[in-house]
N, CA, C and O atoms as a GROMACS GRO file, in nm:
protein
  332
    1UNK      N    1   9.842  12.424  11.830
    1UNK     CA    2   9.973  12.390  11.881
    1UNK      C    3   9.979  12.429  12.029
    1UNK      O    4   9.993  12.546  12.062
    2UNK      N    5   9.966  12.303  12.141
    2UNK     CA    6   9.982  12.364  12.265
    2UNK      C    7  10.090  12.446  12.327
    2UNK      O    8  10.061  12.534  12.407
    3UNK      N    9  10.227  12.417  12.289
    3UNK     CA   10  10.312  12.469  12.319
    3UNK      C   11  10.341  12.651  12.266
    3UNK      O   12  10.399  12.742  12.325
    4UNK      N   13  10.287  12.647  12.160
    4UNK     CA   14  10.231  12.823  12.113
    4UNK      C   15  10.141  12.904  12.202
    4UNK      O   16  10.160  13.023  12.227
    5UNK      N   17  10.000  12.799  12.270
    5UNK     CA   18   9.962  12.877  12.295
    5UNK      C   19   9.962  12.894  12.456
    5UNK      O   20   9.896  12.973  12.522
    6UNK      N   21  10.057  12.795  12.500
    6UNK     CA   22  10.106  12.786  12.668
    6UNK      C   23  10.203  12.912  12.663
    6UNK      O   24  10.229  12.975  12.766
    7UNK      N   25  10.265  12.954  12.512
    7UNK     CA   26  10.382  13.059  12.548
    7UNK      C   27  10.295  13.185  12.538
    7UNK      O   28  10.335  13.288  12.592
    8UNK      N   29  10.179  13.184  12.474
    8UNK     CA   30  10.066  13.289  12.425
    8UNK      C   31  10.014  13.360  12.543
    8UNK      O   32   9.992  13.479  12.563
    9UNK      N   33   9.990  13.201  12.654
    9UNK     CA   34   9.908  13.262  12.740
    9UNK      C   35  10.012  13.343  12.821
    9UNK      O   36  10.003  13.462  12.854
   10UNK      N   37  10.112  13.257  12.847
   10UNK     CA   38  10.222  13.300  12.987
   10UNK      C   39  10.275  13.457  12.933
   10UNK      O   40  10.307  13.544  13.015
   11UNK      N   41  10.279  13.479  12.789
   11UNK     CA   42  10.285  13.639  12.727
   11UNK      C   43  10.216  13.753  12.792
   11UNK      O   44  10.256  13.861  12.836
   12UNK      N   45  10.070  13.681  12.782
   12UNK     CA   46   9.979  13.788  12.790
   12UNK      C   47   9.944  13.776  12.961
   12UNK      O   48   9.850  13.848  12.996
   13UNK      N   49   9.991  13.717  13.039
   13UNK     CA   50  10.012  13.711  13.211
   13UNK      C   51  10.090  13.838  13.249
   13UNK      O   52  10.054  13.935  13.316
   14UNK      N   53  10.216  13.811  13.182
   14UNK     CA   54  10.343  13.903  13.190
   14UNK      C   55  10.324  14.020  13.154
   14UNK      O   56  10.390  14.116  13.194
   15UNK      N   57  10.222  14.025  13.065
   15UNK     CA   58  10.182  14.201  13.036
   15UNK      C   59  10.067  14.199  13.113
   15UNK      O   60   9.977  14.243  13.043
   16UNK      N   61  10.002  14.150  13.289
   16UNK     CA   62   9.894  14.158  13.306
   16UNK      C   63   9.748  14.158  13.218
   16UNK      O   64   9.660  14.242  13.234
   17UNK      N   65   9.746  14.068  13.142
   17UNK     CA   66   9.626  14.084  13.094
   17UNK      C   67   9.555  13.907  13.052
   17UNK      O   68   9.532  13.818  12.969
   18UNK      N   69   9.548  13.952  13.179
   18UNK     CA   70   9.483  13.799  13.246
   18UNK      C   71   9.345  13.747  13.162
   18UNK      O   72   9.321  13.626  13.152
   19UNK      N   73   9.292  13.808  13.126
   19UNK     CA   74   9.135  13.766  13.045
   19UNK      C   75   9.204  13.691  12.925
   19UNK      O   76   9.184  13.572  12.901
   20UNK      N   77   9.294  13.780  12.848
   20UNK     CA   78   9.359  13.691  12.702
   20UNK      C   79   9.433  13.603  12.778
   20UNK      O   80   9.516  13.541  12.711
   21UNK      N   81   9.431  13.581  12.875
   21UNK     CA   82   9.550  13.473  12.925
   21UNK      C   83   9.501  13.357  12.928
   21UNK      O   84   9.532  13.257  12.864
   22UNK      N   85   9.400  13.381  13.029
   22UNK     CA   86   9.351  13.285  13.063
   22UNK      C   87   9.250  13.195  12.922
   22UNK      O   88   9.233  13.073  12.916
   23UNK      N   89   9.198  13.298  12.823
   23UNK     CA   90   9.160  13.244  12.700
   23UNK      C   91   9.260  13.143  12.628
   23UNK      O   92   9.231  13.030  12.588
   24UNK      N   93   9.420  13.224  12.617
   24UNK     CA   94   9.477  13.138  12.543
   24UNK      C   95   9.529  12.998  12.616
   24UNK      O   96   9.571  12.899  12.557
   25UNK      N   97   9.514  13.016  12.766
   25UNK     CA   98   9.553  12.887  12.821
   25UNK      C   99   9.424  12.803  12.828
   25UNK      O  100   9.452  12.684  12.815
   26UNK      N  101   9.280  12.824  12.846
   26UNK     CA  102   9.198  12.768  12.836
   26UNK      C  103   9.205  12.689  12.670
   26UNK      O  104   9.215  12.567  12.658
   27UNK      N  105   9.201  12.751  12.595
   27UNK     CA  106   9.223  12.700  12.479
   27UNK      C  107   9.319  12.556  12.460
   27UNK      O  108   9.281  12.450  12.412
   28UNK      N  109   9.459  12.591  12.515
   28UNK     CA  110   9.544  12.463  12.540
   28UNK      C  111   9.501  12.380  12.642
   28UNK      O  112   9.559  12.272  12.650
   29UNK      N  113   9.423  12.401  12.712
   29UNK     CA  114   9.390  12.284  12.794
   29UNK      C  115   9.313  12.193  12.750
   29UNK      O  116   9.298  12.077  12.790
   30UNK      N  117   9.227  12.291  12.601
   30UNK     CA  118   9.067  12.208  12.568
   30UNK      C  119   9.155  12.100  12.505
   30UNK      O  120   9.118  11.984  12.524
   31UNK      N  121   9.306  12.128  12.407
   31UNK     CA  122   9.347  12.093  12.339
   31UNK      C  123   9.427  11.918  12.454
   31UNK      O  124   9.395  11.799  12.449
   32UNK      N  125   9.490  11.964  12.504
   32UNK     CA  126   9.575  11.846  12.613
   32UNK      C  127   9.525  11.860  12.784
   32UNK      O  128   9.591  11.909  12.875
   33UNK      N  129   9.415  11.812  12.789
   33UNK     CA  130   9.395  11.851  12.946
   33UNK      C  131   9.479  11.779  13.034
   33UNK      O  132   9.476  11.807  13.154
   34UNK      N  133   9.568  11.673  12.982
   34UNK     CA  134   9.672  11.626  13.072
   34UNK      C  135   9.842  11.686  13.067
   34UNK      O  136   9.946  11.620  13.069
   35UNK      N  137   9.825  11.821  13.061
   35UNK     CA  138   9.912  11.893  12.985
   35UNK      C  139   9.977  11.971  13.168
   35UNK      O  140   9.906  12.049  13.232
   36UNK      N  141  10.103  11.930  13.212
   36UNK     CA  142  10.098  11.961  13.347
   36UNK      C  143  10.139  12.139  13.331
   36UNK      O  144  10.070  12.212  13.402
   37UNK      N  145  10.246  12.206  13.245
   37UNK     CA  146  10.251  12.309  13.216
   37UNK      C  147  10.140  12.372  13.167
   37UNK      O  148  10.183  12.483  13.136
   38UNK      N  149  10.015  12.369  13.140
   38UNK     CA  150   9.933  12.433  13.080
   38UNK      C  151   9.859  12.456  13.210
   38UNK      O  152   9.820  12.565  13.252
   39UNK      N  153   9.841  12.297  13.286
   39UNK     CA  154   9.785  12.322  13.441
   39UNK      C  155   9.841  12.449  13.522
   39UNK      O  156   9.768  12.537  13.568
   40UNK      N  157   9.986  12.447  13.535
   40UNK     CA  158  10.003  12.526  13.625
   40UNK      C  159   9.990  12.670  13.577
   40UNK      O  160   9.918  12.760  13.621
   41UNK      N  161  10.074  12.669  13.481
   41UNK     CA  162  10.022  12.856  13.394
   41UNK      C  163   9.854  12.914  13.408
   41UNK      O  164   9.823  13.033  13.420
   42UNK      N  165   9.754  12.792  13.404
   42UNK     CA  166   9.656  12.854  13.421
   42UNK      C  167   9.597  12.878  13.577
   42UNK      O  168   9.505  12.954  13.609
   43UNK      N  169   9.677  12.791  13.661
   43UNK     CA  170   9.652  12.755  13.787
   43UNK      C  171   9.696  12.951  13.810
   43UNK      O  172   9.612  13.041  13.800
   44UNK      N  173   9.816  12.966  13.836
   44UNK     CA  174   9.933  13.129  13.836
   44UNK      C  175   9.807  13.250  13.744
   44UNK      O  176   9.806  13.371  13.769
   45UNK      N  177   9.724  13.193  13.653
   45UNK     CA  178   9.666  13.314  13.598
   45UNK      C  179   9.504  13.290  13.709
   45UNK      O  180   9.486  13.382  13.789
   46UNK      N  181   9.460  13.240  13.710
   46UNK     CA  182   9.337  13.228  13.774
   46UNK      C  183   9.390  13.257  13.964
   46UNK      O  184   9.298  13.272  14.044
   47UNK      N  185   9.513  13.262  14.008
   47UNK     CA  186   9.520  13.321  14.106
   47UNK      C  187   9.545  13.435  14.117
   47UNK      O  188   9.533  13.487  14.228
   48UNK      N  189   9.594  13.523  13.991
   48UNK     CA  190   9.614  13.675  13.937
   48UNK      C  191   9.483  13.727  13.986
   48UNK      O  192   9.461  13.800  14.083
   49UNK      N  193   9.392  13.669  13.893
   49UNK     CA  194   9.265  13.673  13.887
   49UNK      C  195   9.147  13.695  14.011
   49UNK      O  196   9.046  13.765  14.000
   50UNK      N  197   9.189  13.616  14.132
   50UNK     CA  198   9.170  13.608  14.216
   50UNK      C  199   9.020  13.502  14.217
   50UNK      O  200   8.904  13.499  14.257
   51UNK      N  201   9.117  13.428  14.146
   51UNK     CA  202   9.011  13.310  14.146
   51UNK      C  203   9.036  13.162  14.212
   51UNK      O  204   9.003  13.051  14.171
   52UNK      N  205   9.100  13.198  14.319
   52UNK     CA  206   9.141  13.081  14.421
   52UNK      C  207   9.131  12.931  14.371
   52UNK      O  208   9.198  12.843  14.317
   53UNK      N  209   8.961  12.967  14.444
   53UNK     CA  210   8.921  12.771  14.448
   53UNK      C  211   8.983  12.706  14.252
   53UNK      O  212   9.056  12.607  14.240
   54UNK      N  213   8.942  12.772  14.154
   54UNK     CA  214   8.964  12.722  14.001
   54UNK      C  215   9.129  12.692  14.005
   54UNK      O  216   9.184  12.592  13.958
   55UNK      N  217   9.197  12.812  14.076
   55UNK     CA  218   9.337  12.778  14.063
   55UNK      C  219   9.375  12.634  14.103
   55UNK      O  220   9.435  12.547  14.038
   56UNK      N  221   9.314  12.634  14.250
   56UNK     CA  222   9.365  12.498  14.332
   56UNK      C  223   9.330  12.412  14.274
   56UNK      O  224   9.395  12.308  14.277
   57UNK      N  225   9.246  12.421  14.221
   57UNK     CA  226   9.167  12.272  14.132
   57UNK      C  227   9.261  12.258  13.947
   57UNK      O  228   9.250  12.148  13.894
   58UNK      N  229   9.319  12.335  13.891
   58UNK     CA  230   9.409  12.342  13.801
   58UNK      C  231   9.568  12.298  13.902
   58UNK      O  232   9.649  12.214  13.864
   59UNK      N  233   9.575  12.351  13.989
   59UNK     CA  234   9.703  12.313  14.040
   59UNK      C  235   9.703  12.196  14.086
   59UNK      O  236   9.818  12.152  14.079
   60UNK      N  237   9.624  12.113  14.135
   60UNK     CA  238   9.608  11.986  14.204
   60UNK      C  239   9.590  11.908  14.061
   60UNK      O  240   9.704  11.863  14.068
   61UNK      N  241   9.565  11.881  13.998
   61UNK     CA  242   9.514  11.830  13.856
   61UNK      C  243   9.693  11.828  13.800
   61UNK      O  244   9.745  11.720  13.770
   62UNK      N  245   9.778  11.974  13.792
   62UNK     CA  246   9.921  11.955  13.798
   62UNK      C  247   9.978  11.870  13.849
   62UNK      O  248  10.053  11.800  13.780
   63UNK      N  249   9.965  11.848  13.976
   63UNK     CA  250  10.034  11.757  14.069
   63UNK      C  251  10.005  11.605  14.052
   63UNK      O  252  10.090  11.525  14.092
   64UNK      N  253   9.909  11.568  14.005
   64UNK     CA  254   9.862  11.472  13.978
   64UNK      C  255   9.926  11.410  13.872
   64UNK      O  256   9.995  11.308  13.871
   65UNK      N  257   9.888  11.496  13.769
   65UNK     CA  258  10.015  11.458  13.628
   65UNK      C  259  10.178  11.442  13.640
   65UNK      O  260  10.250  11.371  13.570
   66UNK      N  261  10.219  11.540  13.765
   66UNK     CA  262  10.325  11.476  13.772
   66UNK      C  263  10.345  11.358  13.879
   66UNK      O  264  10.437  11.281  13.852
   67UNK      N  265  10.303  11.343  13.947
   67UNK     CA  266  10.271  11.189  14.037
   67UNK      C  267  10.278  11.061  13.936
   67UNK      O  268  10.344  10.959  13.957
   68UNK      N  269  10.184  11.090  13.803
   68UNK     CA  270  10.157  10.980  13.718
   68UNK      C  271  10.288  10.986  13.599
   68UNK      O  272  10.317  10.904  13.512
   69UNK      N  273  10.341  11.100  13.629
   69UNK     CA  274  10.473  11.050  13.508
   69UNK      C  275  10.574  10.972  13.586
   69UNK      O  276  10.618  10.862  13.554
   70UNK      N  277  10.611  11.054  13.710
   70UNK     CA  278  10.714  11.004  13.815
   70UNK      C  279  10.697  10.867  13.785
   70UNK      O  280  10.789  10.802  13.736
   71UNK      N  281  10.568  10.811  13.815
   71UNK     CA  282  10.587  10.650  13.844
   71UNK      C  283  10.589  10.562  13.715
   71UNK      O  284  10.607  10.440  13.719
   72UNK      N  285  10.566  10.648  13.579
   72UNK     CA  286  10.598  10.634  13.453
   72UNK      C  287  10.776  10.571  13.449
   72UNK      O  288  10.832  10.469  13.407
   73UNK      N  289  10.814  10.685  13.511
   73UNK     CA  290  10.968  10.721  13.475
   73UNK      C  291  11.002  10.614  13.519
   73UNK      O  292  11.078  10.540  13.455
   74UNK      N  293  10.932  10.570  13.691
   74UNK     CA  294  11.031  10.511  13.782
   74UNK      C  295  11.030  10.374  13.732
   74UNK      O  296  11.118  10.289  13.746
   75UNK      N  297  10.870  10.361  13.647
   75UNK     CA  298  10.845  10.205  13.587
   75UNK      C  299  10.968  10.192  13.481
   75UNK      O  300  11.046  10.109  13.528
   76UNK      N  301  10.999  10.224  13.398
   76UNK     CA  302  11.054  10.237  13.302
   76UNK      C  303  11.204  10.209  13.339
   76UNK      O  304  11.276  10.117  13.299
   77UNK      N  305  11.244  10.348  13.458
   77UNK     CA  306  11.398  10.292  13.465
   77UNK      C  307  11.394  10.156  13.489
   77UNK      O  308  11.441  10.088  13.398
   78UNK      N  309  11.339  10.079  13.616
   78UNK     CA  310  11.326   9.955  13.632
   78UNK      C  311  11.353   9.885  13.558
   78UNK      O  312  11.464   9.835  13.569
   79UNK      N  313  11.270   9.846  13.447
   79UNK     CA  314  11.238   9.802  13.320
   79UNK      C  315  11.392   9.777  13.262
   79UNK      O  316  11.437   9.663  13.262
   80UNK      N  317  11.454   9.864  13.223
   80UNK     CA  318  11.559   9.923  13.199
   80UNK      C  319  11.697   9.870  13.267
   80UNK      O  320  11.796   9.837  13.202
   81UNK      N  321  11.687   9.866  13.401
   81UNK     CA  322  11.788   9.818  13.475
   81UNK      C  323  11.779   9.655  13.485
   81UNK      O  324  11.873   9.592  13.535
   82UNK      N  325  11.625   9.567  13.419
   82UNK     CA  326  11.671   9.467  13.482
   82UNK      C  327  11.647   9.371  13.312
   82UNK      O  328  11.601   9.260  13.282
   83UNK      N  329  11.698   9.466  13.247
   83UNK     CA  330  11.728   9.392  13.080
   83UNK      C  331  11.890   9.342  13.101
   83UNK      O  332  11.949   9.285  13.010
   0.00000   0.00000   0.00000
């Protein structure tokens, strides 16, 4: 269940303990890698971590997913407005 273990990981952040964190968010990613909350929680733990470059590359991968819903949305209202 991704949403268990996106709250699992962001748990074990909040009590600093970034190794189970980053396990339980790695885990949800194997599960939805187009998962933009799982991106950024792990993006925030791997910069705890001090693991820069992995963060930016989880955070950019975020941004991306939301770029591709936006124009989801924006297709859709369209869609929508011209029924």
């Amino acid at each position: 269940n991704v949403p268990v273990l996106l709250e699992r990981g962001r748990v074990a952040m909040d009590l600093n303990q970034f190794k189970d964190s980053e396990r339980w968010l790695q885990h949800a990613l194997s599960l939805d890698p187009d998962h933009r909350e799982v991106n950024l929680a792990l993006a925030a733990c791997l910069r705890h971590a001090g693991r820069q470059d992995e963060a930016k590359r989880c955070h950019d991968k975020a941004q991306e997913i939301e770029i591709r819903l936006n124009k989801m949305l924006e297709e859709l209202t369209r869609a929508a407005a011209n029924k």
